[in-house]
BALOBA-1460 file (C-alpha; in Angstrom, 3 decimals):
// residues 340
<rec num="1" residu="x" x="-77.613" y="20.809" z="178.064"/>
<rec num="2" residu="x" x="-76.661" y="18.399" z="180.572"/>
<rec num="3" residu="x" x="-72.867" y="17.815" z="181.410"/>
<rec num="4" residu="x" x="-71.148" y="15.119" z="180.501"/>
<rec num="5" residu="x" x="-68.544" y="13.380" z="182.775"/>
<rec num="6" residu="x" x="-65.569" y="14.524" z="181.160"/>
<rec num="7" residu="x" x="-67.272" y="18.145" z="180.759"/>
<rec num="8" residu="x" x="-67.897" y="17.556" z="184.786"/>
<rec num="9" residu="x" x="-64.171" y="16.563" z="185.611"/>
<rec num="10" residu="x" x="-62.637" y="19.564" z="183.247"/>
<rec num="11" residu="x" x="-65.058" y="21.916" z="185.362"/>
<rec num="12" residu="x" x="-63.058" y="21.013" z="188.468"/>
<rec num="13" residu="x" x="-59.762" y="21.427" z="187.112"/>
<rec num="14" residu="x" x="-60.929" y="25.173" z="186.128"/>
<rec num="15" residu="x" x="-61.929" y="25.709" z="189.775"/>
<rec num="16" residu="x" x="-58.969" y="25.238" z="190.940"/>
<rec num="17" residu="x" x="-57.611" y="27.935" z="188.688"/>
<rec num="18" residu="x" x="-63.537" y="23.348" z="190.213"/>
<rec num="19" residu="x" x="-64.049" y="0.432" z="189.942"/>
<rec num="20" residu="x" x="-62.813" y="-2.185" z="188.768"/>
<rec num="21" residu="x" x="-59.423" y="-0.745" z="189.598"/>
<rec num="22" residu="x" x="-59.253" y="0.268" z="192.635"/>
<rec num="23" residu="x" x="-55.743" y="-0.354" z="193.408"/>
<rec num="24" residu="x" x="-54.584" y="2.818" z="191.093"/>
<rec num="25" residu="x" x="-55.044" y="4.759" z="194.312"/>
<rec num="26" residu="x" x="-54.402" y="8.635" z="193.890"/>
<rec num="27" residu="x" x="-50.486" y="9.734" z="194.496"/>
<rec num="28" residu="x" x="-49.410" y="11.702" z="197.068"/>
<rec num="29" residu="x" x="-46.221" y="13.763" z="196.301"/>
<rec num="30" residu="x" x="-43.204" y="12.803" z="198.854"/>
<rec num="31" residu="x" x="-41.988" y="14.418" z="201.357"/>
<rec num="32" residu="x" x="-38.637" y="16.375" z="202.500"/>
<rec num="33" residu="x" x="-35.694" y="14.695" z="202.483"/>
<rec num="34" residu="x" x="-35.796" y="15.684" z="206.762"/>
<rec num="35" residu="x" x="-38.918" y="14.341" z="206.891"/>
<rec num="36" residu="x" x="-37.741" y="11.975" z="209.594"/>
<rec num="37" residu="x" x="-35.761" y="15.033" z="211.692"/>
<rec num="38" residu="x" x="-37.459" y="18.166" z="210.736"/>
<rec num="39" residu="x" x="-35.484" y="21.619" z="211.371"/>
<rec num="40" residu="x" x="-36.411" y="24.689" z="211.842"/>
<rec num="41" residu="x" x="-37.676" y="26.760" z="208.686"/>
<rec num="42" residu="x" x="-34.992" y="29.514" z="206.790"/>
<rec num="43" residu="x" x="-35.399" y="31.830" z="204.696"/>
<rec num="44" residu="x" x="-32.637" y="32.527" z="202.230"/>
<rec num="45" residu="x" x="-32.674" y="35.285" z="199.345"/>
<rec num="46" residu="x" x="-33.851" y="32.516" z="196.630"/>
<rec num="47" residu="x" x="-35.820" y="29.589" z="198.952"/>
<rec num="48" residu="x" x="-38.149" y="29.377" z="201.973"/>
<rec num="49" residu="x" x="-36.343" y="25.651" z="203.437"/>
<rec num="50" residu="x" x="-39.444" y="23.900" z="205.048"/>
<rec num="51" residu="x" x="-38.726" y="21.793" z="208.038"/>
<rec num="52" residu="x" x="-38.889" y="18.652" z="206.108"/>
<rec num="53" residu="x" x="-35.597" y="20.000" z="203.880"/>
<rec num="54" residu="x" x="-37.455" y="21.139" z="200.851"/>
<rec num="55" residu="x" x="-36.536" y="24.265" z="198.747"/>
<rec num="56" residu="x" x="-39.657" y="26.310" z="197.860"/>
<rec num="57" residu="x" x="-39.150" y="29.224" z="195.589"/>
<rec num="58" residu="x" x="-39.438" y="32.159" z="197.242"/>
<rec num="59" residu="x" x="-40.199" y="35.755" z="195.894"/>
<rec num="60" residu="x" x="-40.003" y="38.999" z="198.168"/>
<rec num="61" residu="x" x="-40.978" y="42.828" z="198.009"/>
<rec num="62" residu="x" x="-39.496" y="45.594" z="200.133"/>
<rec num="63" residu="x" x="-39.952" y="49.487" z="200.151"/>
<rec num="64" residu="x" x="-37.416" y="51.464" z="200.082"/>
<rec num="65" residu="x" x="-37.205" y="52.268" z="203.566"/>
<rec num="66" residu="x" x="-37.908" y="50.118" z="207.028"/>
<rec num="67" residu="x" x="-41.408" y="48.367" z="206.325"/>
<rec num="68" residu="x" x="-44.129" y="49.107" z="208.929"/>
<rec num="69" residu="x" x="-46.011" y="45.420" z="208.880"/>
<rec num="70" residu="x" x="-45.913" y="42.127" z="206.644"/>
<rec num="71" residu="x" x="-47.610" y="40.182" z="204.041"/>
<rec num="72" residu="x" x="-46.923" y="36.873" z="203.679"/>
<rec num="73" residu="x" x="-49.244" y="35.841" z="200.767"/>
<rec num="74" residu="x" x="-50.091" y="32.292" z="199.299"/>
<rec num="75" residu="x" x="-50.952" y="31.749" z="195.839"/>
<rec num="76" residu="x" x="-53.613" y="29.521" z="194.163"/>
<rec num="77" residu="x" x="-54.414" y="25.637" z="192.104"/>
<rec num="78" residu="x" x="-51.758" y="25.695" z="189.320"/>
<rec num="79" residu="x" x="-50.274" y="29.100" z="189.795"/>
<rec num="80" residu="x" x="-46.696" y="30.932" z="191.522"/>
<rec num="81" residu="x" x="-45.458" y="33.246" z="193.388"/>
<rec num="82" residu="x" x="-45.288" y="35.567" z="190.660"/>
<rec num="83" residu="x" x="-48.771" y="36.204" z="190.910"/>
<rec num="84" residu="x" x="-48.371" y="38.432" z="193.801"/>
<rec num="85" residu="x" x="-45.977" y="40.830" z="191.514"/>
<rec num="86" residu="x" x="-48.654" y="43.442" z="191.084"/>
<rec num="87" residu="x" x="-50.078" y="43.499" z="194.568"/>
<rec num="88" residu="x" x="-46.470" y="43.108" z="195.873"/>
<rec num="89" residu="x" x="-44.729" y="46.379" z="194.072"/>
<rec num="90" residu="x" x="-47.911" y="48.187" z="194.890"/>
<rec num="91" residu="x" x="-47.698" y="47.219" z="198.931"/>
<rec num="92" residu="x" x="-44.017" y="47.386" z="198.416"/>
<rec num="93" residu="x" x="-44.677" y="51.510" z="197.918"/>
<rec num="94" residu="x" x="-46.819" y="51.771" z="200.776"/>
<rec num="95" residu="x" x="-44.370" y="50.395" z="203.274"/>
<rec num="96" residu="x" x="-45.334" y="47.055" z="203.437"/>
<rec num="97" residu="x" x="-42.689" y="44.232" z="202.961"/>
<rec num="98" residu="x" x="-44.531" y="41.369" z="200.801"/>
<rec num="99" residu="x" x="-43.078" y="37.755" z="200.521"/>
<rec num="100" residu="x" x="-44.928" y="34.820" z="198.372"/>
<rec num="101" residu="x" x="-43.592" y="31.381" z="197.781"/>
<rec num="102" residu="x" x="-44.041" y="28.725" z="195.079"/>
<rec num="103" residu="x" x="-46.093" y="26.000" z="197.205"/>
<rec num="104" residu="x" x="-45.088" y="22.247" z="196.830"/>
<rec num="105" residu="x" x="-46.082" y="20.555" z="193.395"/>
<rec num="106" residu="x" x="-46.499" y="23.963" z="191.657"/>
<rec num="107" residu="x" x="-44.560" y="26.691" z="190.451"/>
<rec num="108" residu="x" x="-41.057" y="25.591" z="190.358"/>
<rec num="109" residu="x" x="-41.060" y="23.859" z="193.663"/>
<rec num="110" residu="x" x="-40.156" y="20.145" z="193.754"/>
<rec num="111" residu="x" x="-42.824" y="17.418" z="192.499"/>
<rec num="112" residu="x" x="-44.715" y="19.787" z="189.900"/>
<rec num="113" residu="x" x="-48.217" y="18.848" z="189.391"/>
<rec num="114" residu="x" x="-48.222" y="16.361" z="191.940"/>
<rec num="115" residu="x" x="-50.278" y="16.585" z="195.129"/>
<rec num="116" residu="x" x="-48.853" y="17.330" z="198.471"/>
<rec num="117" residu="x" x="-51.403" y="16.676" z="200.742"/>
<rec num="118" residu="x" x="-53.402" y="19.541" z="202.811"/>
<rec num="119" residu="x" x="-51.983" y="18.762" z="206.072"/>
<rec num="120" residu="x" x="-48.571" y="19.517" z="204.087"/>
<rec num="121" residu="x" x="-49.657" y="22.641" z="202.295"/>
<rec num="122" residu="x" x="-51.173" y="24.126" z="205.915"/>
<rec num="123" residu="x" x="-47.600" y="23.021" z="207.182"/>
<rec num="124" residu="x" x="-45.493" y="24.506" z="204.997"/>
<rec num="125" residu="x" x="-47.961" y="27.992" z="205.666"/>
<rec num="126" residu="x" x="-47.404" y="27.720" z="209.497"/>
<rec num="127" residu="x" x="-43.726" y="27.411" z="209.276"/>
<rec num="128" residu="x" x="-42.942" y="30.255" z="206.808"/>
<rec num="129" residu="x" x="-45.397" y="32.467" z="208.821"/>
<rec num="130" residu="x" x="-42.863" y="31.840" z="211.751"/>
<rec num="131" residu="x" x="-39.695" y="32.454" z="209.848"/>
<rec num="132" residu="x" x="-41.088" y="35.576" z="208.196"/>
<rec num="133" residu="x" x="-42.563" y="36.728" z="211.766"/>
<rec num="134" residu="x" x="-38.876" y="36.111" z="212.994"/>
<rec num="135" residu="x" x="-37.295" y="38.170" z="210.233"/>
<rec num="136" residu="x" x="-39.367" y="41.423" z="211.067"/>
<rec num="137" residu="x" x="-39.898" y="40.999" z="215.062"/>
<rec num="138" residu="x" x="-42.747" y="43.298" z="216.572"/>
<rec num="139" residu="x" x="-44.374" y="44.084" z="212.862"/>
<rec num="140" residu="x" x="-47.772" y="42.780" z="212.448"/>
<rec num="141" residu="x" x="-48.103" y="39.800" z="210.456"/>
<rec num="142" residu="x" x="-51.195" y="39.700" z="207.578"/>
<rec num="143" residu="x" x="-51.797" y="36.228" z="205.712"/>
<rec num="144" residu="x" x="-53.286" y="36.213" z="202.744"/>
<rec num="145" residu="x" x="-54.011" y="33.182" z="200.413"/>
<rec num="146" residu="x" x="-55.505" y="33.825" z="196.934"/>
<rec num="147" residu="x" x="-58.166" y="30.863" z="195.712"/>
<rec num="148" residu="x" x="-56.565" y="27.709" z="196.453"/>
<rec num="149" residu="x" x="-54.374" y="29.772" z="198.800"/>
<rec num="150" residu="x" x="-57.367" y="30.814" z="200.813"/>
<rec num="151" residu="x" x="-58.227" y="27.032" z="201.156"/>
<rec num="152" residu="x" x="-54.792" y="26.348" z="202.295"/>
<rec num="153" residu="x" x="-54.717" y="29.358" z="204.796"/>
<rec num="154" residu="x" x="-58.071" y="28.664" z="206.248"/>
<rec num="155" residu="x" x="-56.435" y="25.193" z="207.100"/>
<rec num="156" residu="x" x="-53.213" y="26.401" z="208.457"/>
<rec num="157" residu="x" x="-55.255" y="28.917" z="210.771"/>
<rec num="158" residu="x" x="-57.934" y="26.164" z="212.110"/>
<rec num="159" residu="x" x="-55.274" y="23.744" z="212.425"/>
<rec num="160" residu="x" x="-54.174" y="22.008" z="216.056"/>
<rec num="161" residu="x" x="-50.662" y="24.154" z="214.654"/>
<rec num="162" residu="x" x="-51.647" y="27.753" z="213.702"/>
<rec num="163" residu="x" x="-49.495" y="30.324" z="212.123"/>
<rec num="164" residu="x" x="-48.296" y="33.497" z="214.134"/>
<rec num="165" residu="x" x="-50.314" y="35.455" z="211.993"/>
<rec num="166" residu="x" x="-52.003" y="38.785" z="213.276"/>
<rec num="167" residu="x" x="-54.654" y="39.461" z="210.668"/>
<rec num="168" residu="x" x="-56.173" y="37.040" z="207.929"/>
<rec num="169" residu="x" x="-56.962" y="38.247" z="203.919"/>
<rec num="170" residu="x" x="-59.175" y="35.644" z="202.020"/>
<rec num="171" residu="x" x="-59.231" y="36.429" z="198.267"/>
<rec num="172" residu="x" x="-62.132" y="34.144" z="196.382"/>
<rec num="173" residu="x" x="-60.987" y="31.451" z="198.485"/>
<rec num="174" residu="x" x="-61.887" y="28.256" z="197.152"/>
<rec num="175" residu="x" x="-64.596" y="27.145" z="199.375"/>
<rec num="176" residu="x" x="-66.346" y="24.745" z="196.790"/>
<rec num="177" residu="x" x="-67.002" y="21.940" z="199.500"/>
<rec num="178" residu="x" x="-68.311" y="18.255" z="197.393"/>
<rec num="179" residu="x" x="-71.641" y="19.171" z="199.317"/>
<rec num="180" residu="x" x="-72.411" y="22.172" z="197.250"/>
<rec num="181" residu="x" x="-71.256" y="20.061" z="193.842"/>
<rec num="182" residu="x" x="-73.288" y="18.550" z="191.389"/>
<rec num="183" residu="x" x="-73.828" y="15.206" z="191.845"/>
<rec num="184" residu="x" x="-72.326" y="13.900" z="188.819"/>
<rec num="185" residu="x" x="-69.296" y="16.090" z="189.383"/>
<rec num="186" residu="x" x="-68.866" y="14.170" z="192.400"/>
<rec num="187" residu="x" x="-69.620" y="10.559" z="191.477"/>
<rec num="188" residu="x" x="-67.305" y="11.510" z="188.251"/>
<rec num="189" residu="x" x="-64.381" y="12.092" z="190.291"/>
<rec num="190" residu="x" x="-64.854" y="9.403" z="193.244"/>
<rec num="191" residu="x" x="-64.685" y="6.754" z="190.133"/>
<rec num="192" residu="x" x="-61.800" y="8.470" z="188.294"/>
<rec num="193" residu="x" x="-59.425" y="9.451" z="191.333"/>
<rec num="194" residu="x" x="-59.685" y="5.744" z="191.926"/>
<rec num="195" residu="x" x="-59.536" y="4.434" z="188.095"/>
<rec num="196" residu="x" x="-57.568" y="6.774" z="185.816"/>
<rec num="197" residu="x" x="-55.626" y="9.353" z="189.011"/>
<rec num="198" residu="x" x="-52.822" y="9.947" z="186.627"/>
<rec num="199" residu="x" x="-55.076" y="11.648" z="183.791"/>
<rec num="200" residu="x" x="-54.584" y="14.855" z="183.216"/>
<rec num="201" residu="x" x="-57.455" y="17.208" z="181.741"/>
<rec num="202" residu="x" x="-57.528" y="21.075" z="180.939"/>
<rec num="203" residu="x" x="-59.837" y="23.655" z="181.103"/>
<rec num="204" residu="x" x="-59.452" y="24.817" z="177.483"/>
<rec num="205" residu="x" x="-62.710" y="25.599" z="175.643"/>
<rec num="206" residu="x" x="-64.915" y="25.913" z="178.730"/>
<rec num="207" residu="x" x="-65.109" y="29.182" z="178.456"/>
<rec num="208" residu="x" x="-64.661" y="30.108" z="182.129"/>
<rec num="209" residu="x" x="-63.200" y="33.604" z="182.342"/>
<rec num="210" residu="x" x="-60.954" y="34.242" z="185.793"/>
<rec num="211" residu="x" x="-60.393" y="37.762" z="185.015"/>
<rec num="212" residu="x" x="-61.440" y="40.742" z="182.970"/>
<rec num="213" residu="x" x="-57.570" y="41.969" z="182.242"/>
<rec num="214" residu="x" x="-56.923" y="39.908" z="179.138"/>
<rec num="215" residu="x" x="-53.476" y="41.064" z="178.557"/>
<rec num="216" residu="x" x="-52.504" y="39.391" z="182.388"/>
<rec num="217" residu="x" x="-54.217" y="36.398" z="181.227"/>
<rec num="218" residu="x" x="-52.637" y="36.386" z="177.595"/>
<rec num="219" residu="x" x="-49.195" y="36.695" z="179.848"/>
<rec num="220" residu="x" x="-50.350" y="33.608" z="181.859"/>
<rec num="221" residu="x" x="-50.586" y="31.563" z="178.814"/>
<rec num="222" residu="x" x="-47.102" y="31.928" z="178.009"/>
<rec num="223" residu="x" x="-46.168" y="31.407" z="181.295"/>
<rec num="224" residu="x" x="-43.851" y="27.861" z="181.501"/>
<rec num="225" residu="x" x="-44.285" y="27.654" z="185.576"/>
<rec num="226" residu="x" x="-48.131" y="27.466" z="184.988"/>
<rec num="227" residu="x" x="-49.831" y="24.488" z="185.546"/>
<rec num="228" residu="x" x="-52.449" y="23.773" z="182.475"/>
<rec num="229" residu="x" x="-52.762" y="19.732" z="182.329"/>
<rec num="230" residu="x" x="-53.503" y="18.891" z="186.249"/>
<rec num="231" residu="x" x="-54.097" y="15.080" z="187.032"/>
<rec num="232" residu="x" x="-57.118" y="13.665" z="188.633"/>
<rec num="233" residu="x" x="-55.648" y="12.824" z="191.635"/>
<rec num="234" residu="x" x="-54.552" y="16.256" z="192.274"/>
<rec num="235" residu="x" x="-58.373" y="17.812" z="191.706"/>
<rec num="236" residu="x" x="-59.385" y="15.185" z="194.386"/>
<rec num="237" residu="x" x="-56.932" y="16.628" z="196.393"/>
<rec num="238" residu="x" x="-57.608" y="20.306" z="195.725"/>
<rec num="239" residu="x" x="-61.361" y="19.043" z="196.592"/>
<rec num="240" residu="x" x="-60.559" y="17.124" z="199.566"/>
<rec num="241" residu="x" x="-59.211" y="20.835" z="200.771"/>
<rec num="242" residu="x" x="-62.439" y="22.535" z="199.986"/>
<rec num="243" residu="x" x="-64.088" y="20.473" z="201.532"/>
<rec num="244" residu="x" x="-62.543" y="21.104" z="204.746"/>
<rec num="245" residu="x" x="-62.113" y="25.102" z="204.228"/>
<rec num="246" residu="x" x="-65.983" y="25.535" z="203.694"/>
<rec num="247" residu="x" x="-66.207" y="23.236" z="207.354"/>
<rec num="248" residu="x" x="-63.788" y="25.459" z="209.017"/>
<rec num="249" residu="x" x="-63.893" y="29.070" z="207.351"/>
<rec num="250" residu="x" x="-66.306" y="30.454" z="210.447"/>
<rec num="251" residu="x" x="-63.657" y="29.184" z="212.820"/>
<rec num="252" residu="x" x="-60.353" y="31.302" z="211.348"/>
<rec num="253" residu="x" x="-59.500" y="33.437" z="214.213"/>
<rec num="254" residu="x" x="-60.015" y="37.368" z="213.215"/>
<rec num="255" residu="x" x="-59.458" y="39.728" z="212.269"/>
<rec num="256" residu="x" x="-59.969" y="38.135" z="208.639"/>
<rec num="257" residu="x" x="-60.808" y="40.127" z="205.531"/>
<rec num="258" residu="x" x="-63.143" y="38.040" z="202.971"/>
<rec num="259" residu="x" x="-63.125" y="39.784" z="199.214"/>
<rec num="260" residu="x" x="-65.279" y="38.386" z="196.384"/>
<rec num="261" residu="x" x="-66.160" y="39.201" z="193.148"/>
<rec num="262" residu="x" x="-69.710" y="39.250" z="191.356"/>
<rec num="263" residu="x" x="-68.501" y="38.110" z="188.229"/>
<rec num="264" residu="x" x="-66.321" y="35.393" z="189.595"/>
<rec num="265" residu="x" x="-66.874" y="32.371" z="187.148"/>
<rec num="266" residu="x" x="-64.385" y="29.766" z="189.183"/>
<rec num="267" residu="x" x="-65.307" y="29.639" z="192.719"/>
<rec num="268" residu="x" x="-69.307" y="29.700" z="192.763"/>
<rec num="269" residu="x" x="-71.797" y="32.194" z="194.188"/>
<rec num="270" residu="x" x="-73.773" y="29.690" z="196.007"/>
<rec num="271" residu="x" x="-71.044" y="27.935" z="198.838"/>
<rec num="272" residu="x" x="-69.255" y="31.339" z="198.704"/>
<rec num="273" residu="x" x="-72.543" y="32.950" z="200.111"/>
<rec num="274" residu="x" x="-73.372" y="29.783" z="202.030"/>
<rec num="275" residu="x" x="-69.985" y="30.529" z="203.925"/>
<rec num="276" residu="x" x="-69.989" y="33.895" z="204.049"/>
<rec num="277" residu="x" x="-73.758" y="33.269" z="206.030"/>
<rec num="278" residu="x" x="-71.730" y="31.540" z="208.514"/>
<rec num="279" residu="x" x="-68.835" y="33.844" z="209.367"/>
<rec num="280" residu="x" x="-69.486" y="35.389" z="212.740"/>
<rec num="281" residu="x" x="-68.472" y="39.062" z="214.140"/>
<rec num="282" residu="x" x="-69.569" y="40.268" z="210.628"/>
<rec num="283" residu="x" x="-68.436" y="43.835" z="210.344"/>
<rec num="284" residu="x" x="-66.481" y="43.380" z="213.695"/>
<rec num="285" residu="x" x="-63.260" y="41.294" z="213.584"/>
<rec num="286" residu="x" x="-64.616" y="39.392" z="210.257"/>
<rec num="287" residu="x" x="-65.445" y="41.737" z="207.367"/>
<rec num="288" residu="x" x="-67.030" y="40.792" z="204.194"/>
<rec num="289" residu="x" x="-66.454" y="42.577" z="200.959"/>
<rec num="290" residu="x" x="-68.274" y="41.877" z="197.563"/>
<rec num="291" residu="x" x="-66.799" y="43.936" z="194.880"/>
<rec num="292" residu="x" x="-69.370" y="44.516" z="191.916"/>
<rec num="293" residu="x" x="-66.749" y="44.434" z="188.874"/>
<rec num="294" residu="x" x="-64.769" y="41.515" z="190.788"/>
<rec num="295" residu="x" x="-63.563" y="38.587" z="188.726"/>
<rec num="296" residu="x" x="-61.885" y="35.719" z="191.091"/>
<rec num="297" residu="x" x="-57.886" y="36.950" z="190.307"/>
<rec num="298" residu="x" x="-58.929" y="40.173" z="191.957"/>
<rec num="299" residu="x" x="-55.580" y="40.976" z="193.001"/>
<rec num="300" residu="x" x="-55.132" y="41.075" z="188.788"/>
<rec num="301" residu="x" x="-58.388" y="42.079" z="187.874"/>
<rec num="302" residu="x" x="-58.881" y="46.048" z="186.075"/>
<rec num="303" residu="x" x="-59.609" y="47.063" z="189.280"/>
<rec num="304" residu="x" x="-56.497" y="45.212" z="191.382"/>
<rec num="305" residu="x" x="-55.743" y="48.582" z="192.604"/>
<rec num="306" residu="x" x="-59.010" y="49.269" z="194.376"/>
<rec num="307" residu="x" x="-58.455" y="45.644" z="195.988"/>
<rec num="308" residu="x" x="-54.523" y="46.764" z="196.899"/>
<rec num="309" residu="x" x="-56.057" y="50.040" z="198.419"/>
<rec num="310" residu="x" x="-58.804" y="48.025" z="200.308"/>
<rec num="311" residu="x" x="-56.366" y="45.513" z="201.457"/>
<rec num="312" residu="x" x="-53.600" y="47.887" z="202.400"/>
<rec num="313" residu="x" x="-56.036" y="50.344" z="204.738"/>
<rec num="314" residu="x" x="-57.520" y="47.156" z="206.346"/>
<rec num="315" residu="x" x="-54.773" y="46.094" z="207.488"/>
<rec num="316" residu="x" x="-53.231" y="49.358" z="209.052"/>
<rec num="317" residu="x" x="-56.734" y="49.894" z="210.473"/>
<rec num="318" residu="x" x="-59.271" y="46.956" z="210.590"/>
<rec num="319" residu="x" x="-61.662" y="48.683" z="212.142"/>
<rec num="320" residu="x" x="-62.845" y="51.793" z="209.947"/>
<rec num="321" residu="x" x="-64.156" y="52.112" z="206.539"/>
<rec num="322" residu="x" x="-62.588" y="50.476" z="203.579"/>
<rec num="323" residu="x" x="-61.800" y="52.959" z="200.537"/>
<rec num="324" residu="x" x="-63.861" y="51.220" z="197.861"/>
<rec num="325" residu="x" x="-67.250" y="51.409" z="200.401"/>
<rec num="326" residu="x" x="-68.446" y="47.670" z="198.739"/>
<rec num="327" residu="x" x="-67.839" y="46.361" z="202.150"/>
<rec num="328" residu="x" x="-70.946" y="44.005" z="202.915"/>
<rec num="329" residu="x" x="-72.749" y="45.088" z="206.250"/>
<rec num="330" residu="x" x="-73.306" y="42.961" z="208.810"/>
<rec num="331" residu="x" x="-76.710" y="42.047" z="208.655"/>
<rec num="332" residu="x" x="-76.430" y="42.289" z="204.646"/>
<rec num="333" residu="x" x="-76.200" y="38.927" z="202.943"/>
<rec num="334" residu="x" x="-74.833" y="37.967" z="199.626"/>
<rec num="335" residu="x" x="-77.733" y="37.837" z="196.997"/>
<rec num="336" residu="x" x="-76.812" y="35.458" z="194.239"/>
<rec num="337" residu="x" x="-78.891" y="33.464" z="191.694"/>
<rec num="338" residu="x" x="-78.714" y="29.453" z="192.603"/>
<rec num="339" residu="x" x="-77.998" y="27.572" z="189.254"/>
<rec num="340" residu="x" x="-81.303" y="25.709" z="187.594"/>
């Protein structure tokens, strides 16, 4: 069967969990009320304060002693901080301090369901890498950015502004670049971000499964800081920032950590192994793993704790062997079937 526009603009909007009137231009969300005169970033016990004066949720995981390195993690299209809650209590016991905060137009930061722009979102990563560098001088610093987060942390990192960051995790990142699109899902949402940018559409009845743990997901629909109705104008947005992560993924500084799943049914097979092709150092500073009973929340899948153990080792030692030996080699590519 052949998808139908609206089928083609709802199949976005699940990837990011993917004419006559052109004056209704797509809507940016606004910025900080220090726009003008930025400040430095702070962390307080409730908010991550960007430069710009805006009040991001922030969330935060300690052990129960002095932590020996840091996460700071970034979460993906439509989701929260919360996300991390599982990966952060389980880092959390093995000495890691985790933070995660609710990026601009999601969550229960300022301007939900609006669009903040990429340059904004990579921003906003840069300066709360500093503060939380600042908070724990001389640990090592790990990024990590979860789907849309990836997107957002391959910008940050390739950006003339980089964060401080000392090693790089990329979970499913959302690297589903216009180029590797359909071409009606592209012509769809030229003529709609243009026409109809406040409509919002769902991904309700696709079918599209992001994980195998059903109870997480059952939690998720209850869930009032989840995003379910996301306007057009945002999916151009979240596109606009694949586009530009599948560009510049082979030019994140390492060491970076790149986990997939088989079964993924969000981010596709095909650009994810068409960047993958293109990382270089593979098995050195860039490593590649593809985990055979990996959905894209991976970091909430069944199996989240042989990501968390994966994770975890990598980043006390990036060099040996991860725990869950699915770790790609690095003349081994990904082998996926390309869509009829």
């Amino acid at each position: 069967m052949r998808p139908t526009a609206t089928a083609a603009l709802r199949r976005l909007a699940v990837a990011a969990l993917g004419l006559t009137l052109a004056a209704c231009t797509p809507r940016l969300l606004d910025p900080g009320p220090l726009a003008a005169r930025p400040a430095p970033p702070v962390l307080t016990d409730e908010a991550f304060l960007t430069p710009d004066g805006t009040a991001l949720p922030l969330r935060r995981w300690e052990p129960a002693g002095a932590p020996h390195a840091v996460v700071l993690a970034v979460h993906g299209f439509n989701d929260h901080s919360r996300s991390f809650e599982g990966f952060g209590e389980a880092l959390a016991n093995l000495g890691f301090a985790v933070w995660a905060y609710d990026q601009r137009g999601f969550g229960q930061a300022p301007g939900r369901g609006l669009w903040p722009g990429t340059e904004t979102l990579a921003a906003d990563v840069t300066a709360a890498a500093r503060a939380v560098k600042a908070r724990y001088p001389g640990l090592p610093l790990t990024l990590l950015g979860e789907s849309m987060g990836g997107a957002v942390v391959i910008a940050a990192a390739t950006s003339a502004d980089p964060p401080p960051a000392d090693r790089i995790v990329l979970s499913a990142p959302a690297v589903w670049a216009r180029e590797t699109m359909p071409l009606l899902y592209r012509v769809t949402l030229a003529v709609a971000s243009h026409t109809v940018p406040w409509l919002t559409l769902s991904g309700r009845g696709l079918g599209f499964m992001p994980s195998d743990n059903i109870a997480m997901l059952r939690e998720l629909a209850r869930d009032p800081h989840v995003i379910r109705d996301t306007r057009v104008d945002t999916i151009k947005g979240l596109v606009d920032l694949m586009d530009l992560a599948y560009e510049k993924v082979h030019a994140v500084p390492g060491p970076v950590l790149y986990l997939y799943g088989e079964k993924d049914e969000i981010v596709p097979p095909e650009p994810t192994a068409a960047a993958v092709a293109g990382l270089p150092d593979r098995g050195g500073r860039v490593r590649v793993v593809w985990y055979d009973d990996g959905w894209h929340m991976l970091l909430r899948d069944l199996q989240a704790e042989t990501v968390y153990a994966d994770v975890a080792a990598w980043i006390d030692h990036p060099a040996l062997p991860l725990p869950s030996g699915e770790e790609l080699g690095p003349g081994e590519a990904m082998v996926v079937q390309v869509s009829p």
